[in-house]
ROZAKE-241201 format. One line per 8 residues: their letters; for each residue x, y, z of N, C-alpha, C, O. Coordinates in steps of 0.1 Angstrom, whole numbers. Example, Ala and Ser with C-alpha at 12.3 -4.5 7.8 and 13.67 -1.06 7.14 Angstrom:
as = 132/-57/78/123/-45/78/132/-33/78/142/-33/85 ~ 128/-22/71/137/-11/71/129/0/79/134/11/80
This chain:
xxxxxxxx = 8/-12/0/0/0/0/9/12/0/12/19/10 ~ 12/14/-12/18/31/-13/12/38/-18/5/37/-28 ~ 15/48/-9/12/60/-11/17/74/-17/22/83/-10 ~ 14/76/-35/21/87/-37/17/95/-35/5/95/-33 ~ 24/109/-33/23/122/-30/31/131/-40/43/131/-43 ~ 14/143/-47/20/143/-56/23/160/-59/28/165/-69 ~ 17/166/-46/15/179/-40/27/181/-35/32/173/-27 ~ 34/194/-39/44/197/-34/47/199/-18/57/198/-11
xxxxxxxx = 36/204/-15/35/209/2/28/196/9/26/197/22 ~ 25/187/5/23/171/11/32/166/13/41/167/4 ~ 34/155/27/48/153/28/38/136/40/29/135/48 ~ 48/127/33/42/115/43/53/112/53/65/113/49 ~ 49/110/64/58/107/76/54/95/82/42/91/81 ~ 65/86/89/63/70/93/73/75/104/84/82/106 ~ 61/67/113/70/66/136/75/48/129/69/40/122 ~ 85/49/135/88/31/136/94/33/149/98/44/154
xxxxxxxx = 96/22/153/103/20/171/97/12/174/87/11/168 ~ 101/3/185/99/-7/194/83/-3/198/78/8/195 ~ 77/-17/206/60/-17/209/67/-7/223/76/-12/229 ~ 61/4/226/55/10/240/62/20/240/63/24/251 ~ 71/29/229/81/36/231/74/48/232/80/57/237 ~ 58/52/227/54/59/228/48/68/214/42/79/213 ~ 51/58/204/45/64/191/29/68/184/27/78/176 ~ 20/57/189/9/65/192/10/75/203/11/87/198
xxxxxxxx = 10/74/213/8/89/222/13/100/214/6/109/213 ~ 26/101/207/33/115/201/24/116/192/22/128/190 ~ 17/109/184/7/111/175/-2/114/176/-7/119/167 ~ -9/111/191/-21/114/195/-21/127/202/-31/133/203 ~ -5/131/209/-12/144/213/-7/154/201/-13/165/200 ~ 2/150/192/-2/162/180/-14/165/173/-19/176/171 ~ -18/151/171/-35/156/172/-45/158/174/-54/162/166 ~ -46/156/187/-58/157/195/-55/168/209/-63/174/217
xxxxxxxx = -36/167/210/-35/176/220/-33/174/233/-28/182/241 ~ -37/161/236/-40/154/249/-30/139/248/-25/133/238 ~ -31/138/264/-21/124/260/-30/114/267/-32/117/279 ~ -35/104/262/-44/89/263/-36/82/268/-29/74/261 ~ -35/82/280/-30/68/291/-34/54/289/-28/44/293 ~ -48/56/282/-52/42/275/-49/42/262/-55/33/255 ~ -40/49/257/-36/32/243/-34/28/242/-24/26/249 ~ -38/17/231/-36/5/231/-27/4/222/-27/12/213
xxxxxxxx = -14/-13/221/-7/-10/209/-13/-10/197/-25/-11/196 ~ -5/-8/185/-12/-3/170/-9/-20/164/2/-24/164 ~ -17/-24/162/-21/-34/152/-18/-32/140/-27/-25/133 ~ -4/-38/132/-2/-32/115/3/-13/117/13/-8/121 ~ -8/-8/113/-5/7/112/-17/19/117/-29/16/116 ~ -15/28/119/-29/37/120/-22/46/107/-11/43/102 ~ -33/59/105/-29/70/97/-37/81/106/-46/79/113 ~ -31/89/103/-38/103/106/-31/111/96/-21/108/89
xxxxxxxx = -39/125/97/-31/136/91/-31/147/92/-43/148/96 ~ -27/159/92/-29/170/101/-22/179/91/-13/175/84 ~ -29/192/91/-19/207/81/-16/213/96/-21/210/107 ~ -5/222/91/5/229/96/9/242/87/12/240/76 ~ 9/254/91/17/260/89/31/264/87/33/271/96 ~ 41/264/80/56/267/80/52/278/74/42/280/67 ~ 62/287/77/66/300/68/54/303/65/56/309/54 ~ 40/304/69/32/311/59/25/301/46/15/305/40
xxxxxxxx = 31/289/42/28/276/37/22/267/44/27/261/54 ~ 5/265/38/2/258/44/7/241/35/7/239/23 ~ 10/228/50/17/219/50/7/209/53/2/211/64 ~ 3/193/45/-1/186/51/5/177/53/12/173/44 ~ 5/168/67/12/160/67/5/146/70/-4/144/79 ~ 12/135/60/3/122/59/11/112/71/23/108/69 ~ 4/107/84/12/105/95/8/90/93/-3/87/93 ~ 17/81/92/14/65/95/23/61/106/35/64/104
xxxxxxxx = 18/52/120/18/51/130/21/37/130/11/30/129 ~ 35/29/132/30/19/131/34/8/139/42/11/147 ~ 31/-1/138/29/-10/144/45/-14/152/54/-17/144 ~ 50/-15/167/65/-18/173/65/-38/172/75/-44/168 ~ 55/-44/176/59/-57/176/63/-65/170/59/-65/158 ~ 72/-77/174/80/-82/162/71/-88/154/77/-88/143 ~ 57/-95/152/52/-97/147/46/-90/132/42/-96/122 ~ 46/-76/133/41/-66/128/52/-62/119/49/-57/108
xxxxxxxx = 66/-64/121/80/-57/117/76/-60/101/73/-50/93 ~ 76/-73/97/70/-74/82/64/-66/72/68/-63/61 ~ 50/-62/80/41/-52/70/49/-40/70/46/-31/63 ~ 60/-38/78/64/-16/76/67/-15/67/63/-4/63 ~ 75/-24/56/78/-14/50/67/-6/38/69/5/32 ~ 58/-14/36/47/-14/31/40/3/33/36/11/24 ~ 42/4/46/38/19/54/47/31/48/44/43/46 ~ 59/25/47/76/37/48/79/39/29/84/49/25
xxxxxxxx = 76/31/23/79/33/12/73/47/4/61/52/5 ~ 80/51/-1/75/68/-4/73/78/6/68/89/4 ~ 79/73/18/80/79/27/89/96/21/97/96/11 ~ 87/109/30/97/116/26/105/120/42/114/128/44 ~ 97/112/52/105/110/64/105/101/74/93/97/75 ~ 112/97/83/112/84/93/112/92/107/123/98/108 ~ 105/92/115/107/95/133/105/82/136/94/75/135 ~ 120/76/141/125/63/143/125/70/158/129/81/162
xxxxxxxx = 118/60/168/114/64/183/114/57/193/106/48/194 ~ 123/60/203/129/51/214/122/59/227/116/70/228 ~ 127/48/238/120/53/248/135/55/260/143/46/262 ~ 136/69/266/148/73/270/145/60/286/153/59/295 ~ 136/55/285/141/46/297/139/27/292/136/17/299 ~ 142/28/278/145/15/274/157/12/264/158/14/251 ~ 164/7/274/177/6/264/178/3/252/184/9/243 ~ 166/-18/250/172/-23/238/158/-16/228/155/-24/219
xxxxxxxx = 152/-5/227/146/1/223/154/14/219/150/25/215 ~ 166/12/221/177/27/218/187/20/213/194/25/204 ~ 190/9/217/205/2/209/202/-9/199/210/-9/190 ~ 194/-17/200/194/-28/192/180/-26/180/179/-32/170 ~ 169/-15/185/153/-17/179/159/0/168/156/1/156 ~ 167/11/173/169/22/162/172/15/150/165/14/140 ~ 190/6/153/198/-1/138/192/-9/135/199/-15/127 ~ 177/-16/136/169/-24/132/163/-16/115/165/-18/103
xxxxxxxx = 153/-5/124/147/1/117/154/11/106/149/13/96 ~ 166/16/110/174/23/98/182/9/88/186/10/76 ~ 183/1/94/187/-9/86/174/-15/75/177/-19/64 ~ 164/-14/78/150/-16/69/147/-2/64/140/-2/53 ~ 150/6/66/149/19/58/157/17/50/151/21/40 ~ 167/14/47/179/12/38/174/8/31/168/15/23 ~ 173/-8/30/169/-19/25/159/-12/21/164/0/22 ~ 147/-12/17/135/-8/18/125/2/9/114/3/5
xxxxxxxx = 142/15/7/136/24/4/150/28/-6/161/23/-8 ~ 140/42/-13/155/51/-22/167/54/-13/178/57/-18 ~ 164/54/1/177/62/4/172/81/5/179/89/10 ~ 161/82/0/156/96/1/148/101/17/141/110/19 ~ 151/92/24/139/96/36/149/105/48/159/101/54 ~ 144/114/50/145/123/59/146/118/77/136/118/84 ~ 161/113/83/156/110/93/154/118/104/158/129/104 ~ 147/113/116/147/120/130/144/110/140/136/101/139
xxxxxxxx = 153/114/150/160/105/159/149/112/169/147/124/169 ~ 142/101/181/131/112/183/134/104/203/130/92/202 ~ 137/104/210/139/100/225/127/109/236/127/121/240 ~ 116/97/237/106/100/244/103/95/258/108/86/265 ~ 94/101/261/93/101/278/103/106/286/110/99/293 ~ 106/123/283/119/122/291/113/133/301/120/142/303 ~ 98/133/307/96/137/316/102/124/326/105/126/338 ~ 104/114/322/105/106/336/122/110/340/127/105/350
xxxxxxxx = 128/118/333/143/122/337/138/135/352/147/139/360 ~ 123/140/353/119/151/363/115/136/378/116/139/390 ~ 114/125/376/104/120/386/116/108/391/116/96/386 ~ 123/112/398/135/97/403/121/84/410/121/71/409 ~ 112/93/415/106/84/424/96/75/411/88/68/416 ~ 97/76/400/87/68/392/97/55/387/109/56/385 ~ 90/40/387/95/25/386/103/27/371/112/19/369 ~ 101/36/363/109/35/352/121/47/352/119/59/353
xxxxxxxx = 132/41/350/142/49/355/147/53/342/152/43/336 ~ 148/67/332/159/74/325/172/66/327/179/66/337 ~ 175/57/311/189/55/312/195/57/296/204/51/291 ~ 188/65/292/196/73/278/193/86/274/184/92/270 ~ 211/89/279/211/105/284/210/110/269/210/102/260 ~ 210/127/268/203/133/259/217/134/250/215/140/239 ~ 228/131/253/241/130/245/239/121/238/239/122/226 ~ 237/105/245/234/93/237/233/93/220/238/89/209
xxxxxxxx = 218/102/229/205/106/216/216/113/206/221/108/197 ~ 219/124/210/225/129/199/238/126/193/243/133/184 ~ 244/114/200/258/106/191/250/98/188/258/90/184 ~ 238/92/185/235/83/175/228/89/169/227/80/161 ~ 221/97/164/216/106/155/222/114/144/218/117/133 ~ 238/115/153/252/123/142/258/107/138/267/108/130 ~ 256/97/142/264/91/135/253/84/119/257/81/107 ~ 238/86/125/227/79/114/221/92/101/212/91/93
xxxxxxxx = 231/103/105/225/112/94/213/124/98/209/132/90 ~ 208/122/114/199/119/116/195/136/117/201/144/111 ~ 186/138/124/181/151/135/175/143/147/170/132/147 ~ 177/152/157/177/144/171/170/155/178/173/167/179 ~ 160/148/184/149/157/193/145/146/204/142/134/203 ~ 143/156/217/132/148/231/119/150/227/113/158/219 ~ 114/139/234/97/147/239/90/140/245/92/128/244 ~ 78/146/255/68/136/262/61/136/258/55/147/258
xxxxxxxx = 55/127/253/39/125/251/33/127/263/30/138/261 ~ 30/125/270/28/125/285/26/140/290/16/143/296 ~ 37/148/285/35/162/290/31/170/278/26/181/280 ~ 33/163/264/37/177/251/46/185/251/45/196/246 ~ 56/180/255/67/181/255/72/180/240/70/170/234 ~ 79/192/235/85/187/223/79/182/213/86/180/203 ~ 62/178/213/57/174/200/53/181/191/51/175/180 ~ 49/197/191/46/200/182/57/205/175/57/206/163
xxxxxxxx = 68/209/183/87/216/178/90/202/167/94/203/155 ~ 87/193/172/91/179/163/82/179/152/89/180/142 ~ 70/178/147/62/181/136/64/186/130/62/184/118 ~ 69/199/138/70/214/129/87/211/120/89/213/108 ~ 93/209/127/106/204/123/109/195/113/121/194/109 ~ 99/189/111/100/175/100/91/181/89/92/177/77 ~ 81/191/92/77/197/79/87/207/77/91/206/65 ~ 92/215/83/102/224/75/114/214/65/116/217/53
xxxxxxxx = 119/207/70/127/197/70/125/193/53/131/194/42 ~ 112/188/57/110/181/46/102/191/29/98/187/18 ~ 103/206/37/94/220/31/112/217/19/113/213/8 ~ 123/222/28/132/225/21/141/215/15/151/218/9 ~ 135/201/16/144/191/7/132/190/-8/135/187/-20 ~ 120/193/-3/116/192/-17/119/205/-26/116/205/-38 ~ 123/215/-20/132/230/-26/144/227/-34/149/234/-43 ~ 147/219/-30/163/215/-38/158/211/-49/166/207/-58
């Protein structure tokens, strides 16, 4: 199922990352604003899509959500193809969701695709770096994030879903992003 886009200010975007890293929530409070303590994981993929403003240009952006479990890994690329960007999304308090589930998914991006997708390195939930007393403990510091993001080409950003933290700076960032690579 691809999706061409054939509008210059249309831009499709794919979350991939491990199940629970928090990729529906970033999606849900971009859209809705609010963060849902009840969701549930994504089955395959969701879509949404949402305009944005850059510069004065209005931006739509085609958001597919998809699915972290290994069961599910199969159908992505199906989702990513024609992609014009990747928010590849770890959770700053799960390691093998930062070390082993990123080079997963940039490694299927490779494979997968032109080589044209726009990445962003995206390390969520880092309100829990404010709460020592919460059972999930912060253990990928914000340097981490950004030596693996300079070594993957990437752009590297926090955020909570949880708080809104950082998610609309991150949207906005991947439509500029992606405003000025289709300028070239």
């Amino acid at each position: 199922m691809s999706l061409d886009i054939d509008d210059e200010n249309e831009f499709k975007l794919v979350l991939l990352g491990q199940s629970s890293v928090g990729k529906t929530c970033i999606v849900n409070y971009f859209i809705l604003g609010q963060f849902d303590q009840s969701a549930t994981p994504t089955l395959g993929a969701t879509y949404a899509s949402s305009q944005i403003d850059v510069n004065g240009k209005p931006i739509s952006l085609q958001i597919w959500d998809t699915a972290g479990q290994e069961r599910y890994k199969v159908l992505a690329p199906m989702y990513y193809r024609g992609s014009h960007a990747a928010i590849l999304v770890y959770s700053i308090s799960d390691p093998q969701s930062f070390y082993s589930e990123i080079d997963y998914w940039v490694n299927s991006l490779k494979e997968k695709t032109d080589g044209n997708v726009q990445l962003f390195l995206v390390g969520n939930k880092i309100d829990l770096r404010d709460n020592p007393d919460d059972s999930e403990v912060a253990q990928i510091t914000e340097e981490e994030g950004q030596e693996k993001a300079n070594s993957l080409g990437a752009t590297f950003m926090e955020t909570s879903a949880a708080k809104g933290i950082g998610i609309e700076e991150l949207f906005n960032t991947v439509a500029k992003k992606c405003l000025e690579n289709a300028s070239k």
